[in-house]
DSSP file (Angstrom, degrees, kcal/mol; ACC not computed):
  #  RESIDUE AA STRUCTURE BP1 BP2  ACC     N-H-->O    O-->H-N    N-H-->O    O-->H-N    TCO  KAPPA ALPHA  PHI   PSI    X-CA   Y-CA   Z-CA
    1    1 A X              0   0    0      0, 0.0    19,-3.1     0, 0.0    20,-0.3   0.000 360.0 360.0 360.0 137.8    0.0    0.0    0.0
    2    2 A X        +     0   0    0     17,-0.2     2,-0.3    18,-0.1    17,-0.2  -0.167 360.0 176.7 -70.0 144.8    1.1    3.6   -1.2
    3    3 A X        -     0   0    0     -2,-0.1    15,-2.6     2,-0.1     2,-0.1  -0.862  29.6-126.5-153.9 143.9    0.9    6.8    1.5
    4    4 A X  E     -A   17   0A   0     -2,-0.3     2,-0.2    13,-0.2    13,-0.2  -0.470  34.1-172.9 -66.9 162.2    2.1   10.3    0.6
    5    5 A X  E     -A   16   0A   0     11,-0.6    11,-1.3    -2,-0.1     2,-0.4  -0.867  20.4-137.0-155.1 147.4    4.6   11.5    3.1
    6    6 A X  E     -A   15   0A   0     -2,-0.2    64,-2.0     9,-0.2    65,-0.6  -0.848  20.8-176.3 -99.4 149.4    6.3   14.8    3.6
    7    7 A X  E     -Ab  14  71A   0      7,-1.2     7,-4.1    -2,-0.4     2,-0.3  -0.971  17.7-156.9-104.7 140.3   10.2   14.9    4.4
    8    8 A X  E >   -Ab  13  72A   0     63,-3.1    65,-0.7    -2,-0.3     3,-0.6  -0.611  26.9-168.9-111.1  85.0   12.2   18.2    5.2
    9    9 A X  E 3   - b   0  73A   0      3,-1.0    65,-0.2    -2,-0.3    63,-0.1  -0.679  64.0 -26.6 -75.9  91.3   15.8   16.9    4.1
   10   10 A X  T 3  S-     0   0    0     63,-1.4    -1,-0.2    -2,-0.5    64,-0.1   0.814 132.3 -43.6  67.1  43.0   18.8   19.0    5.0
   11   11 A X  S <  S+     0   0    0     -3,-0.6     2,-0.4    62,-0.6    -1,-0.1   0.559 116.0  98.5 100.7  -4.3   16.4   22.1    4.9
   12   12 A X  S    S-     0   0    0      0, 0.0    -3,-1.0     0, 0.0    -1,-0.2  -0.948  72.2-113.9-134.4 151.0   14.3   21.7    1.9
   13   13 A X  E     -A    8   0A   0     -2,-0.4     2,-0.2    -5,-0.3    -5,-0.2  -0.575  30.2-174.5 -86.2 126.0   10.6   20.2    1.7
   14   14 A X  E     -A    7   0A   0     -7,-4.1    -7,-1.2    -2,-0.2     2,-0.4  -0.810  12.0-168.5-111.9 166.8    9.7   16.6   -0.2
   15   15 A X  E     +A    6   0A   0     -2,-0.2     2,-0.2    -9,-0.2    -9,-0.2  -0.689  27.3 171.1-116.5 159.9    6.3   15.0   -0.9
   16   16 A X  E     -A    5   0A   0    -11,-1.3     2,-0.7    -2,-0.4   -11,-0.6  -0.844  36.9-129.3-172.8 142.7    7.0   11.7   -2.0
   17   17 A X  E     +A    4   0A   0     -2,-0.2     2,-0.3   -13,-0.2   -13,-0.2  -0.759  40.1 161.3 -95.7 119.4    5.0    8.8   -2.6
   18   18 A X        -     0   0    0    -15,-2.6     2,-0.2    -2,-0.7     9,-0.1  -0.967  38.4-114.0-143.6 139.9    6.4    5.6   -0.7
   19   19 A X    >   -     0   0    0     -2,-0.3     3,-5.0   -17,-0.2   -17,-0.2  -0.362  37.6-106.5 -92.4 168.8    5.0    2.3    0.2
   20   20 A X  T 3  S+     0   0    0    -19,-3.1    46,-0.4     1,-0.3    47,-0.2   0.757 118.0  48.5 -34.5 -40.4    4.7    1.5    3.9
   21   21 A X  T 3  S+     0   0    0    -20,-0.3     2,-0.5    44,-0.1    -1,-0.3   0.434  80.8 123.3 -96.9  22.4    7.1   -0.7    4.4
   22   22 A X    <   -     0   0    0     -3,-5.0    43,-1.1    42,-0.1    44,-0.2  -0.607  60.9-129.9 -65.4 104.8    9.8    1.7    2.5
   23   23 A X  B     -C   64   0B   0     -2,-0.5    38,-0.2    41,-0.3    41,-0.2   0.210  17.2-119.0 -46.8-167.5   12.8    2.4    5.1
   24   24 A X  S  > S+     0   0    0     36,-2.0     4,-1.9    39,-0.7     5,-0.3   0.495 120.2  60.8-109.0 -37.4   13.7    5.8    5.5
   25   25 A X  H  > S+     0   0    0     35,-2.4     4,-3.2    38,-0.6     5,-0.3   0.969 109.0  42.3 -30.6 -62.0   17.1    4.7    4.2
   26   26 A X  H  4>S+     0   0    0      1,-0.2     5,-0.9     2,-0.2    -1,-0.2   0.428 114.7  53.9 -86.0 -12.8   15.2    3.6    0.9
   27   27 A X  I  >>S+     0   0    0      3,-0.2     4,-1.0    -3,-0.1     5,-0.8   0.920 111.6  43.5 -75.5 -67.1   12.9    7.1    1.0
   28   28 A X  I  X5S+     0   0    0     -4,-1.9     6,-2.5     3,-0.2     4,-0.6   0.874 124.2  34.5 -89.0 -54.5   16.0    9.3    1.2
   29   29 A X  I  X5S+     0   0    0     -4,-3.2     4,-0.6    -5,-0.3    -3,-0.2   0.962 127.6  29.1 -66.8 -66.9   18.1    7.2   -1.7
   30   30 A X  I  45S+     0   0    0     -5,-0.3    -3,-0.2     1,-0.2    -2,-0.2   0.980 125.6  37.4 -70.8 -59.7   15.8    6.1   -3.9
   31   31 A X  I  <<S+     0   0    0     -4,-1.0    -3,-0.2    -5,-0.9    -1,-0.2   0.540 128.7  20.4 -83.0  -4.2   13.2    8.5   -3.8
   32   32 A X  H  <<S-     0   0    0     -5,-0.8    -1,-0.2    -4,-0.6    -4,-0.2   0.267  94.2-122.6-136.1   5.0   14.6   11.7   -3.4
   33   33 A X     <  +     0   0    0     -4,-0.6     2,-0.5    -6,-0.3    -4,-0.2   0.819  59.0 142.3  63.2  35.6   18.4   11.1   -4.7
   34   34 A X        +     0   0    0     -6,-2.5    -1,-0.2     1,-0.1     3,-0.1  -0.895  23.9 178.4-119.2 112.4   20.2   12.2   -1.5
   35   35 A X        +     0   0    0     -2,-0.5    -1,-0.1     1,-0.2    -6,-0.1   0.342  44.1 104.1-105.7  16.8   22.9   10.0   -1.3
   36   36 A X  S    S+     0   0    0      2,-0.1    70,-0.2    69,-0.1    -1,-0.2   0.918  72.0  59.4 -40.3 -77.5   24.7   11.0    1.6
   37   37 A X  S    S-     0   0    0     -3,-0.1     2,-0.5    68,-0.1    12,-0.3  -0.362  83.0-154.6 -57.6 143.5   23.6    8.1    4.2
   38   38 A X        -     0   0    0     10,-2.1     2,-0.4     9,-0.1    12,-0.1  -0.959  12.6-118.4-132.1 131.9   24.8    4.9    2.5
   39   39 A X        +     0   0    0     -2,-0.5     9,-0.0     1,-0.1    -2,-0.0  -0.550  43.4 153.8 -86.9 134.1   23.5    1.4    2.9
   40   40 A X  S    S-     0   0    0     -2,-0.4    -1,-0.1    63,-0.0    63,-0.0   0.835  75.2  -4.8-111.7 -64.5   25.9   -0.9    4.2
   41   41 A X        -     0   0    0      0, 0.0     2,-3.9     0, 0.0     4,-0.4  -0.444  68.6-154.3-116.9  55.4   24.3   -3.7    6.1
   42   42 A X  S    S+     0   0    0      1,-0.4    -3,-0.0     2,-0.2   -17,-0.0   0.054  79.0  87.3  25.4  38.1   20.9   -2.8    6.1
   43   43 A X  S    S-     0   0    0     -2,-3.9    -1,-0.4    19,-0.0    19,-0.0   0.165 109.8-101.3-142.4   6.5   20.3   -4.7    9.1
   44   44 A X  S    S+     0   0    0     -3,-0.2    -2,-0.2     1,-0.1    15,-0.0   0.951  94.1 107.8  82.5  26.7   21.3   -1.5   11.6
   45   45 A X  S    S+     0   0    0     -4,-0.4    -3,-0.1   104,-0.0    -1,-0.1   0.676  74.1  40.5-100.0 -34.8   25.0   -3.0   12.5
   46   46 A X  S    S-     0   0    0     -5,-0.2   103,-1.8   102,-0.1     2,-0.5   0.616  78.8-149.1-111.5 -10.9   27.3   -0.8   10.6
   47   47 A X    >   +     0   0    0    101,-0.2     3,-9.9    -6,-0.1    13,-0.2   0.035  59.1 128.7  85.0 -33.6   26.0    2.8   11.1
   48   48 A X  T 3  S+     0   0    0     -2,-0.5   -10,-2.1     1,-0.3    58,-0.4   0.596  74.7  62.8 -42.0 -14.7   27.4    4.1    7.6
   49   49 A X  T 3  S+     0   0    0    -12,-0.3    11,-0.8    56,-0.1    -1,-0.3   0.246  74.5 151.2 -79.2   0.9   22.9    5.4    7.4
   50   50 A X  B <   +D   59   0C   0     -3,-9.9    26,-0.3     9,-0.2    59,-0.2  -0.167  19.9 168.4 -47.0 119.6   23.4    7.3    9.9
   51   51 A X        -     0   0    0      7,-2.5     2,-0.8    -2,-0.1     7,-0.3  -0.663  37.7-115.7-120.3-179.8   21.2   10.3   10.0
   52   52 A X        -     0   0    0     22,-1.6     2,-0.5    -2,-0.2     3,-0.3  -0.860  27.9-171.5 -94.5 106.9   19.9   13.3   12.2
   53   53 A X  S    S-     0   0    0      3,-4.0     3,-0.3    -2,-0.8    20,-0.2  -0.794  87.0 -24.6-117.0 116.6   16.0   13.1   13.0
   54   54 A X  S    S-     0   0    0     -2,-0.5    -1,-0.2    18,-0.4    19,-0.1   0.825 130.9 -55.3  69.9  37.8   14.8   16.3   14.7
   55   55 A X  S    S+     0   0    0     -3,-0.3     2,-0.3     1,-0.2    -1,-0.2   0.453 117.5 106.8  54.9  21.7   18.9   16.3   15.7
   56   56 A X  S    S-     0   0    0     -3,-0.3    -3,-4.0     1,-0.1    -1,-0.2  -0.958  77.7-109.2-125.1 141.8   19.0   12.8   17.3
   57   57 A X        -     0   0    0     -2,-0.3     2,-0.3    -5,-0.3    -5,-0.2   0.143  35.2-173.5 -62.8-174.7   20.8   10.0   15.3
   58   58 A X        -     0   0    0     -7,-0.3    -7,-2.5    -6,-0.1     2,-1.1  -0.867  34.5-119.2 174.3 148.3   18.7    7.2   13.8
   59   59 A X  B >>  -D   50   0C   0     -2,-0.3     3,-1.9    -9,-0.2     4,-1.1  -0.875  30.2-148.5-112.7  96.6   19.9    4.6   12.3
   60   60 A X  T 34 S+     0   0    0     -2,-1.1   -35,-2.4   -11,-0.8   -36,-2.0   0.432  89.6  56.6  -7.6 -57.5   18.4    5.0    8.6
   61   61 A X  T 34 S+     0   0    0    -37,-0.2    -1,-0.3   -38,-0.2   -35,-0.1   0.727 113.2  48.0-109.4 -54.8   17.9    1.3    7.2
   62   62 A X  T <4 S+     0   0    0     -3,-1.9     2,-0.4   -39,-0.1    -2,-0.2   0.741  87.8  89.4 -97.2 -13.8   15.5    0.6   10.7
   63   63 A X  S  < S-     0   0    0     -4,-1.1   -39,-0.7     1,-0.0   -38,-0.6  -0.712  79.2-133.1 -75.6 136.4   13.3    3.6   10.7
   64   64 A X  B >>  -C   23   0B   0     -2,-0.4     3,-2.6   -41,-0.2     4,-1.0  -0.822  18.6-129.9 -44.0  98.7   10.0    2.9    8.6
   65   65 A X  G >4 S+     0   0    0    -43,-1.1     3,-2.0    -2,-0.5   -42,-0.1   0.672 105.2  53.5  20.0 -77.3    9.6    6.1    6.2
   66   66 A X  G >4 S+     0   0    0    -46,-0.4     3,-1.1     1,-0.4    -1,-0.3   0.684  99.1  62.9 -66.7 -22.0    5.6    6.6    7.3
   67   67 A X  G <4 S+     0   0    0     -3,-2.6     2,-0.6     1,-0.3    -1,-0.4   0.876 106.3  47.9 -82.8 -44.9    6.8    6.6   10.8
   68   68 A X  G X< S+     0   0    0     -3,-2.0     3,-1.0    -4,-1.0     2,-0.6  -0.249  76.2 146.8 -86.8  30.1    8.7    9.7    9.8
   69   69 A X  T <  S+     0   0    0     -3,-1.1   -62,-0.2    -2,-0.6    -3,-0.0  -0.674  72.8  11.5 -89.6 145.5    6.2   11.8    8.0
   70   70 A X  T 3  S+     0   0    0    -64,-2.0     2,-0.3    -2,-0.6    -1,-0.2   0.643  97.7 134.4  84.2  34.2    6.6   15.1    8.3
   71   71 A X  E <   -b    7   0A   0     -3,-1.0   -63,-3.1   -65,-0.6     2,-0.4  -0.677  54.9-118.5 -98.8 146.5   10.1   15.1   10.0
   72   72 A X  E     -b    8   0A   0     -2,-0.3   -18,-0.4   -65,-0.2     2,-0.3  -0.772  31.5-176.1 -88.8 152.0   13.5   17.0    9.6
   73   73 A X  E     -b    9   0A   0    -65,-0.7   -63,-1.4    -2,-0.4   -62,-0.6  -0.762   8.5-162.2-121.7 162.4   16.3   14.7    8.6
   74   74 A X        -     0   0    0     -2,-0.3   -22,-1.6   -65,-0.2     2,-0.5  -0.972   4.5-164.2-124.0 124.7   19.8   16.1    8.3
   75   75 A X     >  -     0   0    0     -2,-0.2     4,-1.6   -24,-0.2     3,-0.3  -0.780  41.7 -97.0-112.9-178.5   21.8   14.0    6.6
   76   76 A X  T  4 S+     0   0    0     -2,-0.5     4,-0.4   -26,-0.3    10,-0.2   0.832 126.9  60.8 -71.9 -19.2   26.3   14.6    6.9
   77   77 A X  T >4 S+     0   0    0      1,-0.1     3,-0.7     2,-0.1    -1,-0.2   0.941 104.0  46.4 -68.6 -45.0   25.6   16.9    3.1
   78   78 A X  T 34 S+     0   0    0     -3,-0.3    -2,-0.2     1,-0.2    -1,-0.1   0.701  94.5  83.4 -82.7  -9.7   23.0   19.7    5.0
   79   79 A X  T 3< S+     0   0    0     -4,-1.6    -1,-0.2     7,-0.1    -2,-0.1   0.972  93.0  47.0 -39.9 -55.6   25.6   20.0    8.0
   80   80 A X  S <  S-     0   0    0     -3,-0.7     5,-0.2    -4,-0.4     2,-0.1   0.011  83.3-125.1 -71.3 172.6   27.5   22.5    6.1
   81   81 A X        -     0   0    0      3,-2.9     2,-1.0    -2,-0.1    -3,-0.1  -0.659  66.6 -62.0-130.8  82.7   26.7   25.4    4.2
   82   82 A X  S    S-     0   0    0      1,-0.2    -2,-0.1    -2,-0.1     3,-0.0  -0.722 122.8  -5.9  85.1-117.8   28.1   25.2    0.6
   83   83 A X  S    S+     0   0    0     -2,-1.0     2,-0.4     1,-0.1    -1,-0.2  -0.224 115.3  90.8-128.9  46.9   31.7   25.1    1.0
   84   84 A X        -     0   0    0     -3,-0.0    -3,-2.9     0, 0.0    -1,-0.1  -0.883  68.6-142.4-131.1 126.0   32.0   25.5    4.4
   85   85 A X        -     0   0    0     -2,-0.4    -2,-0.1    -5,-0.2     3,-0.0  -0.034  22.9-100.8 -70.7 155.3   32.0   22.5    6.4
   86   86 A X     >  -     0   0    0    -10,-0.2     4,-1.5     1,-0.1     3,-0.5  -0.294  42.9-108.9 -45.5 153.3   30.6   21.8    9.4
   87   87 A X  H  > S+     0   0    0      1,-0.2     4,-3.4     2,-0.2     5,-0.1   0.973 121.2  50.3 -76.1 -43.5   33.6   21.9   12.3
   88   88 A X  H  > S+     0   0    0      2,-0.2     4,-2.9     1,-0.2    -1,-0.2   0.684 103.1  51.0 -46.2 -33.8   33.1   18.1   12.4
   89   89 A X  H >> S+     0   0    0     -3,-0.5     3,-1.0     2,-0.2     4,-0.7   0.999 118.3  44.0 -73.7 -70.0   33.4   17.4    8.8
   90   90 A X  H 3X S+     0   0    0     -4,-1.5     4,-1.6     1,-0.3    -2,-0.2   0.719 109.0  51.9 -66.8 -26.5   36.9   19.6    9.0
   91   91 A X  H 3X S+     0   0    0     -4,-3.4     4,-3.2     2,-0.2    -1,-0.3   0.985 106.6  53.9 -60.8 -50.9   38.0   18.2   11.8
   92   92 A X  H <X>S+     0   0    0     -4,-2.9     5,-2.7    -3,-1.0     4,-0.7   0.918 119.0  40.0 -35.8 -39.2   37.4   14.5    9.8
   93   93 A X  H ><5S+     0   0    0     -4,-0.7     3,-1.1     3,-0.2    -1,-0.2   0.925 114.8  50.3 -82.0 -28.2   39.6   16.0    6.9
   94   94 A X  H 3<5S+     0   0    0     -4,-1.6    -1,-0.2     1,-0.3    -2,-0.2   0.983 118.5  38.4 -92.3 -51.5   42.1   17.7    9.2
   95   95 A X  H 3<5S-     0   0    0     -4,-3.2    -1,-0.3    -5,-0.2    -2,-0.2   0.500 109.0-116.3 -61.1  -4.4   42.6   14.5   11.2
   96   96 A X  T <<5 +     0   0    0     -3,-1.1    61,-0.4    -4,-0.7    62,-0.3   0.956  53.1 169.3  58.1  61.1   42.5   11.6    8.0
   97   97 A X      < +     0   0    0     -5,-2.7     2,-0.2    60,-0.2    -4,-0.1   0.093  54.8  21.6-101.3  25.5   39.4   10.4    9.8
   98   98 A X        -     0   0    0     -6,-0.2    52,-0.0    -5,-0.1    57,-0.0  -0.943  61.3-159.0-161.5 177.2   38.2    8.1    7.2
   99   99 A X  S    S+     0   0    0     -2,-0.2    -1,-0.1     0, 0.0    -2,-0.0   0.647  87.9  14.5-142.4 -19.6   40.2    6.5    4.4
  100  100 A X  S    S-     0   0    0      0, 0.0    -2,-0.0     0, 0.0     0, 0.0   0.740  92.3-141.7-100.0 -36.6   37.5    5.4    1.4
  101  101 A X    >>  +     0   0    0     -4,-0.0     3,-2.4     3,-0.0     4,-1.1  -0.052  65.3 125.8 119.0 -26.1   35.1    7.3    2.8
  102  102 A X  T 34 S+     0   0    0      1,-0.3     4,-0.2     2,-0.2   -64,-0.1   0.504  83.9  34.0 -78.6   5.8   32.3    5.3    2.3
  103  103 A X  T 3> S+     0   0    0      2,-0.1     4,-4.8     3,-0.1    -1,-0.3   0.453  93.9  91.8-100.9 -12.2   31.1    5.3    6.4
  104  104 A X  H <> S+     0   0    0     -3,-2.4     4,-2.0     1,-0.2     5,-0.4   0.939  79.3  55.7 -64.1 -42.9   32.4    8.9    7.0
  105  105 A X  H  X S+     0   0    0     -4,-1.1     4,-2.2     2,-0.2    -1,-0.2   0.997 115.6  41.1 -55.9 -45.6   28.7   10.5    6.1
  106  106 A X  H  >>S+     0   0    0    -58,-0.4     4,-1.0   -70,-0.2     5,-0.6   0.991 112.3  56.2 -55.9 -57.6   27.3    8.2    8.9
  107  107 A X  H >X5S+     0   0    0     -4,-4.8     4,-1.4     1,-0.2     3,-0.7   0.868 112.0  41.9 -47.6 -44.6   30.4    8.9   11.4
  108  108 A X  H 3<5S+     0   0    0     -4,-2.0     4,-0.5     1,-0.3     5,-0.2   0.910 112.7  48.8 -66.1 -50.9   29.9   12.5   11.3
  109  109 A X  H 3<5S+     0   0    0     -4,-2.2    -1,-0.3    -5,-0.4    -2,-0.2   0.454 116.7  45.5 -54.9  -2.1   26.3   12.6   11.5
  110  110 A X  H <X5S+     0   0    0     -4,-1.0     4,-0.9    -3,-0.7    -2,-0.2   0.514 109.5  59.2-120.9 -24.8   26.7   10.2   14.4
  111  111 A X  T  <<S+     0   0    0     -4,-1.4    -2,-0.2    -5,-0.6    -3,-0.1   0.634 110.2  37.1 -68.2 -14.9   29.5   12.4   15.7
  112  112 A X  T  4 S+     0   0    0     -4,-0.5     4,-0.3     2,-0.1    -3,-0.1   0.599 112.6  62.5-120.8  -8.3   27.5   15.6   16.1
  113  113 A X  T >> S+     0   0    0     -5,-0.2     4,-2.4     1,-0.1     3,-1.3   0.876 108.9  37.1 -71.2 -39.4   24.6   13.4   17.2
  114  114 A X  T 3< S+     0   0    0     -4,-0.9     4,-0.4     1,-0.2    -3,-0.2   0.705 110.9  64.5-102.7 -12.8   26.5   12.0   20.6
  115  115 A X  T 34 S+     0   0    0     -5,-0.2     4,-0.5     2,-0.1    -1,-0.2   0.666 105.9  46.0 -66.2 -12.1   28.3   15.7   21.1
  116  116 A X  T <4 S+     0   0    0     -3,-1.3    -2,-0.2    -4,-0.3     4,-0.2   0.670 113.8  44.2-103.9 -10.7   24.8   16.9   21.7
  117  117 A X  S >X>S+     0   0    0     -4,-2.4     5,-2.2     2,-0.2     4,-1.1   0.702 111.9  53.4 -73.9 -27.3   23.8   14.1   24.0
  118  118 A X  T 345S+     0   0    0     -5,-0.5     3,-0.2    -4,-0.4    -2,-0.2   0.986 108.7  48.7 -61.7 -48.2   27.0   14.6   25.5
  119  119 A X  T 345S+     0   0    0     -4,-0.5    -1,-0.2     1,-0.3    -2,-0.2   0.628 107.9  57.9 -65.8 -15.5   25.9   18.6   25.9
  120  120 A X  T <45S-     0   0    0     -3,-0.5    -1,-0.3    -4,-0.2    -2,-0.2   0.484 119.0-118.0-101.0 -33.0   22.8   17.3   27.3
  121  121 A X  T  <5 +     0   0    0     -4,-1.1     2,-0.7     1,-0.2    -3,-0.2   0.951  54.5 164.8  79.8  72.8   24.7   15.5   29.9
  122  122 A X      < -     0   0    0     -5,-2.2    -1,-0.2    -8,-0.1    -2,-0.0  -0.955  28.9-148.0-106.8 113.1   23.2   12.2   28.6
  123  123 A X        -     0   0    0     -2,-0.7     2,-0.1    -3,-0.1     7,-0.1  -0.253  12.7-150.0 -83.1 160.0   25.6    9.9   30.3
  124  124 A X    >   -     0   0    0      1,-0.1     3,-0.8    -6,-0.0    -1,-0.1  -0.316  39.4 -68.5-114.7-150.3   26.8    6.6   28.8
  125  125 A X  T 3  S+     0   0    0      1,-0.3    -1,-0.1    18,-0.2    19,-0.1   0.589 133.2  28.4 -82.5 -17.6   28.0    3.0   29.6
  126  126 A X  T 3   +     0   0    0     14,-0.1    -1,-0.3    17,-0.1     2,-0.1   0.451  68.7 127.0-148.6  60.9   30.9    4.7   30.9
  127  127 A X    <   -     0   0    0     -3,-0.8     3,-0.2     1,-0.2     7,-0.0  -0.439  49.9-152.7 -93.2 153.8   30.4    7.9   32.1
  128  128 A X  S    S+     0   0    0      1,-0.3     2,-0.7     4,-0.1    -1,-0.2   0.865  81.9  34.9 -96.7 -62.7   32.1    7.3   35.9
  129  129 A X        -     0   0    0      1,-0.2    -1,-0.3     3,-0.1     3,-0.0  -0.792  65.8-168.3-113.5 123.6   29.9   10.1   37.9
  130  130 A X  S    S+     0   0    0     -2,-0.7    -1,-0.2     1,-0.2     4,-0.2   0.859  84.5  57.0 -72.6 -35.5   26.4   10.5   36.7
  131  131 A X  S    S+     0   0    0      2,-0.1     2,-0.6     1,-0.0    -1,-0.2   0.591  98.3  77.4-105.1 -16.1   25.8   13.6   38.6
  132  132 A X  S    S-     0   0    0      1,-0.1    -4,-0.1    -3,-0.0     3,-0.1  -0.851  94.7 -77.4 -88.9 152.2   28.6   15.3   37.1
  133  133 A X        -     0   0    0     -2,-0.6    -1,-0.1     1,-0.1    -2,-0.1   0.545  49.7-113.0   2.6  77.3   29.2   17.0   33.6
  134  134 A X        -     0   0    0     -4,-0.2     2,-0.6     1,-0.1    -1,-0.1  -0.161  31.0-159.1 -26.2 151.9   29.8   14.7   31.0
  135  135 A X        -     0   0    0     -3,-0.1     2,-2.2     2,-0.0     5,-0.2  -0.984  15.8-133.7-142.1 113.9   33.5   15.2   30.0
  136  136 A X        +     0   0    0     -2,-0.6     2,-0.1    30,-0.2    30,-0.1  -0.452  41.3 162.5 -60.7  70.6   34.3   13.7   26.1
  137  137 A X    >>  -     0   0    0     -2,-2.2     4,-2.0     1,-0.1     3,-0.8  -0.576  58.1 -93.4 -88.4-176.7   37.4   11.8   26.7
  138  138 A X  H 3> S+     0   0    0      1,-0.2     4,-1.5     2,-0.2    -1,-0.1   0.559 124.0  47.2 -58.4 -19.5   38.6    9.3   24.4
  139  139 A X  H 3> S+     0   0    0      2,-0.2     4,-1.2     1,-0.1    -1,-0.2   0.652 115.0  48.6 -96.7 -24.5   36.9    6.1   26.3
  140  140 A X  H <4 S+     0   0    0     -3,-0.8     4,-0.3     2,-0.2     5,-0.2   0.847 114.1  43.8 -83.8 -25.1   33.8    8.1   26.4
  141  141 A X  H >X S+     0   0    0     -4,-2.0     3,-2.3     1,-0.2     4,-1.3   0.997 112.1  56.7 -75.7 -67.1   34.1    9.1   22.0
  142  142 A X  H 3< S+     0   0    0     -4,-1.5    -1,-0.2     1,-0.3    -2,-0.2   0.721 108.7  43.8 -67.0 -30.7   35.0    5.5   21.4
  143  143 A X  T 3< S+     0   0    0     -4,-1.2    -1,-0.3     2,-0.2   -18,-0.2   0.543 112.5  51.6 -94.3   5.1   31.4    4.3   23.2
  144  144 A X  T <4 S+     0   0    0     -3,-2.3     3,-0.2    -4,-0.3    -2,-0.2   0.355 120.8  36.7 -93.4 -14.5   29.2    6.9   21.6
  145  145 A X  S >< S+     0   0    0     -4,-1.3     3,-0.9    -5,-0.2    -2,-0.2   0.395  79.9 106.5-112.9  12.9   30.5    5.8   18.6
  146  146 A X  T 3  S+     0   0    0      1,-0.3    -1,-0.1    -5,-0.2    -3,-0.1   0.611  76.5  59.8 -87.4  -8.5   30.9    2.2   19.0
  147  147 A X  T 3  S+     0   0    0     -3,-0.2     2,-0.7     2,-0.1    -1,-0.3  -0.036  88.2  88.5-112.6  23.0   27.7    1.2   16.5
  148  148 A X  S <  S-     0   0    0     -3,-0.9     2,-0.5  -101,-0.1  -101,-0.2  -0.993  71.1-157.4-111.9 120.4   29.6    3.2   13.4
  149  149 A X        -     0   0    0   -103,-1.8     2,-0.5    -2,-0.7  -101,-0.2  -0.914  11.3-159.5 -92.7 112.8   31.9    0.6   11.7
  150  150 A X        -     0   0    0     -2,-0.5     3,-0.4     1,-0.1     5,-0.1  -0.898   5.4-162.1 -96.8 133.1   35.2    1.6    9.5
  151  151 A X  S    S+     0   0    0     -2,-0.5    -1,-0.1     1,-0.2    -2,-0.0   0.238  91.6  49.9 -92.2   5.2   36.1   -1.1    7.3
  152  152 A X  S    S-     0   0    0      0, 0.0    -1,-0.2     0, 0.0   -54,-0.1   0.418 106.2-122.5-109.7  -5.9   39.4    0.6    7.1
  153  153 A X    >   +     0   0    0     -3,-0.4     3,-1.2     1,-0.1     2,-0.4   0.641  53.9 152.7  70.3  18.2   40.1    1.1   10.5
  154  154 A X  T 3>  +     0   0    0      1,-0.2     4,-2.6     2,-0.1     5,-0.2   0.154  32.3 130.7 -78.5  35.9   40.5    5.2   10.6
  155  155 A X  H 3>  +     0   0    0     -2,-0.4     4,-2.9     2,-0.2     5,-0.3   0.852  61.5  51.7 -47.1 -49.0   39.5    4.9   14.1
  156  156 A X  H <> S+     0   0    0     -3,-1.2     4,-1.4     2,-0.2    -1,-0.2   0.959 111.5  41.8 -62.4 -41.6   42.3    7.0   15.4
  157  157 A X  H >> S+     0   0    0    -61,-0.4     3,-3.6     2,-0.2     4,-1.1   0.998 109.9  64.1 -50.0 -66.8   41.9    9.7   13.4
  158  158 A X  H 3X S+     0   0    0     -4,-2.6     4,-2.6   -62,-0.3     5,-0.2   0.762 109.6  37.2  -7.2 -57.7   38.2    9.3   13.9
  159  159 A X  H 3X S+     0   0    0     -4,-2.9     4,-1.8     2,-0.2    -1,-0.3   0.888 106.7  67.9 -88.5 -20.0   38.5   10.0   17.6
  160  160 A X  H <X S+     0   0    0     -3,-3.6     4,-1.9    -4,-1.4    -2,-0.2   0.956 105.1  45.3 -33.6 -65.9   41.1   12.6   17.1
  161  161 A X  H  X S+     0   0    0     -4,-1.1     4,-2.1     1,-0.2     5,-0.2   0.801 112.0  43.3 -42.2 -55.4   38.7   14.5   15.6
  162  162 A X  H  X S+     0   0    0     -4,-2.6     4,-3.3    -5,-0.3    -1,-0.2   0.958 110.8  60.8 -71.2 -33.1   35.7   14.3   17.9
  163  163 A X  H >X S+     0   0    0     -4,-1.8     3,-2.6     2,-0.2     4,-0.6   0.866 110.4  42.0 -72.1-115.3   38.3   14.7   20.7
  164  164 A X  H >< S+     0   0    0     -4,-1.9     3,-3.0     1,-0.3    -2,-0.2   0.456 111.9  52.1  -5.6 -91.2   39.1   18.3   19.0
  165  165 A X  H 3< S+     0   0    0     -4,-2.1    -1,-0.3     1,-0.4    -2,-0.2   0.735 105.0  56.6 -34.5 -48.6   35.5   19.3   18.2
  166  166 A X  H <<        0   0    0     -4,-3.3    -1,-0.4    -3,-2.6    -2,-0.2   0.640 360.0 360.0 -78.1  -5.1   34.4   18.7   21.9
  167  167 A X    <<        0   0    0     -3,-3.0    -1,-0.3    -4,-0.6    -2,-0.2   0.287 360.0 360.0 -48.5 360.0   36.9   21.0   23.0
């Protein structure tokens, strides 16, 4: 079965017609040609569909579409403005914080999602004192990030980077 649905994707309003059981993944690629989030495993393992909805990450490939009508997505292209990046994105280049690329749109979007839970003082699985500040150190970037997978291993950079930006 068919449903209209509206998206507003990296700032700009779609209608699109998609049936129900269409991911949000498969909305965003296929139906509107924004090819930023990339399906990797399409089973919600690898992250590389990471997107922003309403500025909280969401793992692309698991959200149903209809579930999402009338929602902002961001995806890692509408971070920036034109040819100035987002601080995250330059921090990725300035550190080599990918090396094919092909997870880096998810890592970043999943990088500026868990610096604003962090700002939110959302604690994780190893924040030490819950009643104080969150503080981004390296054990804390590596378990906000831990569901984004590099098949290339640019992990170091990777955390280099977020390490920098949360300063």
């Amino acid at each position: 079965m068919d449903t209209t649905i509206t998206l507003t994707v990296d700032g700009e309003r779609h209608e699109l017609t998609v049936d129900t059981r269409t991911t949000l993944l498969d909305a965003l690629r296929d139906g509107l040609g924004v090819y930023s989030p990339k399906k990797g495993c399409d089973h919600g393992q690898c992250g590389a569909c990471t997107v922003l909805l309403a500025g909280r990450r969401v793992l692309a490939c698991l959200a149903l579409a209809v579930a999402h009508d009338g929602a902002e997505v961001t995806t890692a292209s509408g971070l920036g403005k034109g040819d100035d990046l987002h601080p995250v994105a330059r921090a990725f280049l300035d550190h080599d914080g990918f090396q094919c690329g092909y997870c880096t749109p998810g890592q970043i979007c999943s990088a500026v999602g868990m610096l604003a839970e962090a700002d939110q003082e959302w604690p994780s699985h190893v924040t030490e004192d819950l009643d104080a500040p969150v503080e981004i150190d390296d054990a804390e970037i590596r378990e906000r990030m831990s569901g984004n997978i590099c098949r290339c291993g640019a992990y170091p950079g990777i955390v280099d980077a977020i390490r920098e930006v949360s300063r």
